[in-house]
N, C-alpha and C positions, 0 to 999 in steps of 0.2 A: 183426042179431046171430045167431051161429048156435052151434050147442053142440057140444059134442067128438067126437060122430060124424061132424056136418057136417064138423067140420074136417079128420079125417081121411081122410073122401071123397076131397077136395079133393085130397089130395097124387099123388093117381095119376090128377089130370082133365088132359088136353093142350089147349093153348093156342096161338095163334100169337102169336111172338114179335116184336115191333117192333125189336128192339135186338140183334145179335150176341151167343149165347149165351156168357158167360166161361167159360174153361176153364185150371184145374179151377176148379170151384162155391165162389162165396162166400157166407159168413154172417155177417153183421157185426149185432153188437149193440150197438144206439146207445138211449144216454139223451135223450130230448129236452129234458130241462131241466125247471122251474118250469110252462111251455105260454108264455111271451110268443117269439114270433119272434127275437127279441133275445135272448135269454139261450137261445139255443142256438148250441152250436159250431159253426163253419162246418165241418170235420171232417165232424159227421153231416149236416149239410145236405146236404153232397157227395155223403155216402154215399147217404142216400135219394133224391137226384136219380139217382142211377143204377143204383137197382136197378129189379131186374123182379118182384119178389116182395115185399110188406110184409103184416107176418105181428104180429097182437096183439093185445091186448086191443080190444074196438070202438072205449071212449073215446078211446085212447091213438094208434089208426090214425086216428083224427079230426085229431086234434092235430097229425099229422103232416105236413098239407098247406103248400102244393098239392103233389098230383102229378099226373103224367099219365094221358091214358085210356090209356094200353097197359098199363100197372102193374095188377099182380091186387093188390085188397084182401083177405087172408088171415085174418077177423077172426072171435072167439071171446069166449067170456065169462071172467072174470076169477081164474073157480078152474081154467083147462085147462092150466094152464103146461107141465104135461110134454107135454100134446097138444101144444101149439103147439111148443115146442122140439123134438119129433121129427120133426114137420110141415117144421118149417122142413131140420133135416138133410136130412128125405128128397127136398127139394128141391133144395139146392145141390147134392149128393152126386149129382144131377143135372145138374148142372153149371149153375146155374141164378144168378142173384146176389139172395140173400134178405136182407133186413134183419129183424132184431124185433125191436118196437119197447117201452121202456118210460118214463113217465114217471120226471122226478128224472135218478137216476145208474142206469144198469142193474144195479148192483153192489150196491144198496145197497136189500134186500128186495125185489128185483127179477128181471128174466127173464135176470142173466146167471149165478146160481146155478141153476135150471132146464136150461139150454143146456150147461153144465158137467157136471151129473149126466148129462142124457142121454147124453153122450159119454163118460163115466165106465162108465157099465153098459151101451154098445153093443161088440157085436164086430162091428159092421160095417166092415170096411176102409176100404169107400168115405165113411162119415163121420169119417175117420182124416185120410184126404188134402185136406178139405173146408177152406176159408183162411178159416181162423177169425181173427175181429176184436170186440175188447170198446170202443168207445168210448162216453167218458166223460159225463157229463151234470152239470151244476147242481142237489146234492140239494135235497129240501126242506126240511131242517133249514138248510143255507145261506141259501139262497132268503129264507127267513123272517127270519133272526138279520139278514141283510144290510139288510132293511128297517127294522129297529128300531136297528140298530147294530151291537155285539158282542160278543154276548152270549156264543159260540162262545171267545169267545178267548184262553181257558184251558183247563188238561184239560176234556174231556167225553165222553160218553157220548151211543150212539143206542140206545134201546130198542123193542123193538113189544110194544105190550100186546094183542093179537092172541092167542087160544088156538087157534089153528084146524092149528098145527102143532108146538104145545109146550104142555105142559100150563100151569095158569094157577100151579101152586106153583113152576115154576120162574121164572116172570118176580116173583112177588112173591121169590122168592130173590133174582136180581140187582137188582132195583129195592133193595132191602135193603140190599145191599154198594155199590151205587150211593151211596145216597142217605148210608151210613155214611163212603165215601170223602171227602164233598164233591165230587162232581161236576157241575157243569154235566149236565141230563139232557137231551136230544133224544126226546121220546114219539111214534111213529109207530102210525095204527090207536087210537087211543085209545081209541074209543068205536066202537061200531055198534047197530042194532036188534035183534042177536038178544045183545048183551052190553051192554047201559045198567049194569049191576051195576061192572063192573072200574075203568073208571074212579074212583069214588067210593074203592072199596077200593085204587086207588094213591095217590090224593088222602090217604087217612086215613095209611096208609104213611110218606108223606113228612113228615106233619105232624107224625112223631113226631119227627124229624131236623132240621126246618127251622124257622125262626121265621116268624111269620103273614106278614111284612112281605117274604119271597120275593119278586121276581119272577118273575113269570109270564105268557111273550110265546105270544098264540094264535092263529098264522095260516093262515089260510082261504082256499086257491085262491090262494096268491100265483103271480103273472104271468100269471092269468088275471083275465078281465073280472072276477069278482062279486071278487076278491081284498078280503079284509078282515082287518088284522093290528091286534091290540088286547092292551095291555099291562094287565096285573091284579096282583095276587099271590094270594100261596099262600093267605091268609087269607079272601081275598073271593069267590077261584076257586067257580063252579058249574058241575054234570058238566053240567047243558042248556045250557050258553055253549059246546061242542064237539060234534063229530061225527066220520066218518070221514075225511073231506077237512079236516080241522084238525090241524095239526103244533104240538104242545104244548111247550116251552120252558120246562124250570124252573131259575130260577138256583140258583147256588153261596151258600156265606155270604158270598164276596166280591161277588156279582154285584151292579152299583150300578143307578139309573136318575138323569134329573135330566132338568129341564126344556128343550123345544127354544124356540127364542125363538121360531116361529112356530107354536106350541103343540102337545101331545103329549108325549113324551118320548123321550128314548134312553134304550137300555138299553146295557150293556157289563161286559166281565167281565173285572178287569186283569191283565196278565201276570205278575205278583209275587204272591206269596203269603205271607202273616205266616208267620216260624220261630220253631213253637210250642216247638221244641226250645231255643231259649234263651231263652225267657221260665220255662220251667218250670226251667231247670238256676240 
């Protein structure tokens, strides 16, 4: 792994190229999906079969393979985003065919808002004409709901309880209006080491809004090996039953569960919604 200096180095080291430089330089930012092989679009597959440059977080350039030895691994640690998204321009803008890579969908608290800014605050011409590409990935909130059922399948909501670029009053704001809409909630970052406190104080949050008997789907690493998705409610939910790599799932008042006949449950959330307006009129 290397840190944001290292990665900068990096954009002005020369290499020899195995493969016909494209011209002009591409950057294409591809989702890898959940991490199973299979739940990634052929789309990015293609894409990273043919770049010369793959540029991202370590895990997630893991994730990536196989590639070939001619391919440079571009790899940084997981707060450099704007590192790596200028890295990566200053590459193509090269002429060069760069990938960056993020787990999920890149769109979605991921490196293709990163990539966007830099291009936003560059007056560089050359990263103007550079053949920008956003493809799509299998988010985790999908990934997850898909394995228990459908739980998504109503309005919903994707939250990160992450302070690290919004203060924490603002996400207890929208968890608020969240939680007063009846929405389906998608919690992403729920928990980590230097914040064990937030999650409990979204937990109490919601319980002012929800009945105990909520579901609540909590999945860990889906479409990788330790993948573990386990259905709770609101009531029984503990902040040490998650971590960083856990995608939290809280149902609606409509959200049901019921038993699978080879035991577990489904969870699901129906497309219809009670009209409270003529029950009250």
């Amino acid at each position: 792994m290397t840190d944001a200096p290292e990665v900068r180095q990096i954009a002005t080291a020369d290499g020899d190229d195995a493969l016909p430089t494209p011209r002009p330089g591409r950057l294409a930012v591809i989702g890898l999906g959940p991490g199973a092989a299979g739940l990634m679009a052929p789309d990015v597959r293609d894409e990273l079969d043919r770049a010369q440059d793959i540029v991202g977080y370590t895990t997630y350039t893991q994730m990536a393979g196989p590639l070939r030895p001619d391919q440079r691994i571009l790899d940084s640690d997981n707060r450099c985003e704007m590192d790596r998204a200028r890295l990566a321009f200053t590459l193509a803008a090269q002429g060069r065919h760069v990938v960056v890579v993020s787990s999920g969908d890149p769109g979605v608290f991921a490196m293709a808002t990163a990539v966007m800014e830099a291009l936003d605050q560059s007056e560089d011409p050359a990263w103007q004409r550079v053949d920008l590409a956003i493809l799509p990935g299998i988010s985790a909130a999908q990934a997850a709901a898909a394995r228990i059922g459908a739980p998504l399948g109503h309005d919903f909501c994707v939250l990160s309880l992450s302070d690290n670029l919004k203060p924490w009053s603002q996400i207890e704001r929208r968890l608020e209006h969240a939680a007063l809409a009846d929405f389906v909630i998608a919690l992403y970052n729920p928990s980590s080491k230097a914040r064990p406190w937030q999650l409990s104080q979204a937990l109490d949050l919601l319980r002012r809004h929800r009945v105990p008997a909520t579901p609540i789907v909590l999945g860990r690493d889906v479409g990788r090996p330790d993948e573990r998705v386990l259905v709770t409610t609101l009531g029984e939910i503990q902040p040490e039953q998650v971590d960083m790599r856990t995608l939290v799932i809280v149902g609606s008042s409509q959200t049901r569960q019921f038993p699978r006949q080879n035991g577990g449950v489904w969870v699901y959330t129906p497309r219809w919604y009670p009209d409270t307006t003529t029950e009250s009129s």
